[in-house]
C-alpha positions, 0 to 999 in steps of 0.5 A: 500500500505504501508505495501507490500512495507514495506514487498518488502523493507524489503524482497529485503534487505533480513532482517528478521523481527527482523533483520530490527528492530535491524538496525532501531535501529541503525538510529540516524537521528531521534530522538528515543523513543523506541526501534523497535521489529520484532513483531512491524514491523509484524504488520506494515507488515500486516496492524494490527498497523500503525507506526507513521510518526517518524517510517515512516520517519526512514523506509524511510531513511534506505531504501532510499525511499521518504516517498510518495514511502514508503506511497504509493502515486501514480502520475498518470501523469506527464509531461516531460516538467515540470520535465526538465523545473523544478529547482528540482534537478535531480539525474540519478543512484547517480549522481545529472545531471547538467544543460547541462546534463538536457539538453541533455537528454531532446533533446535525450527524444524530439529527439527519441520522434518525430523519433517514432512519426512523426506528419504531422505539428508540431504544436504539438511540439510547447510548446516542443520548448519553454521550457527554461532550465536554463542552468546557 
């Protein structure tokens, strides 16, 4: 998975190899030991070499990607309610949401939810109506 969206990264960005090499060559958040070349990142491309995880890291942060998007890493599930009821911080096109930000968005989410799919109790929405966001 790493190399195609090392490839998609790199192509969305429209850099050619050795164009991406010389602008993670420009990175000084971590430290460098050597130089990249286009050759180098070719073969991360087609999975003939891995990069180490400092070379990973680099990718990551000039492409602004979580190391788990660029790895690969797939959640095959996740709730809602444990992303809303969560203390992490949530960010929606670049601006970081405040708690009643959170909150809103959660009641349109919940809202529109129950509007699509009426049930015949609400037994269901039970646990929905006891989520706490810290609203402070």
């Amino acid at each position: 998975m790493f190399p195609e969206r090392l490839r998609a990264l790199r192509m969305g960005k429209n850099l050619s190899l050795p164009e991406l090499a010389k602008q993670l060559n420009k990175v000084n958040d971590v430290e460098q030991t050597h130089k990249n070349t286009g050759p180098q990142i070719g073969s991360w491309e087609r999975g003939t070499n891995t990069p180490s995880y400092i070379e990973v890291r680099k990718l990551a942060n000039f492409f602004n990607v979580s190391l788990d998007y660029l790895v690969g890493q797939k959640y095959q599930e996740i709730d809602l309610d444990d992303i809303f009821a969560s203390s992490a911080r949530l960010e929606f096109a670049g601006k970081t949401l405040n708690a009643s930000e959170r909150y809103e968005i959660y009641a349109l989410i919940k809202g529109y939810l129950r509007g699509k799919y009426p049930l015949e109790s609400n037994k269901e929405y039970e646990n929905l109506e006891e989520i706490h966001l810290d609203l402070k």
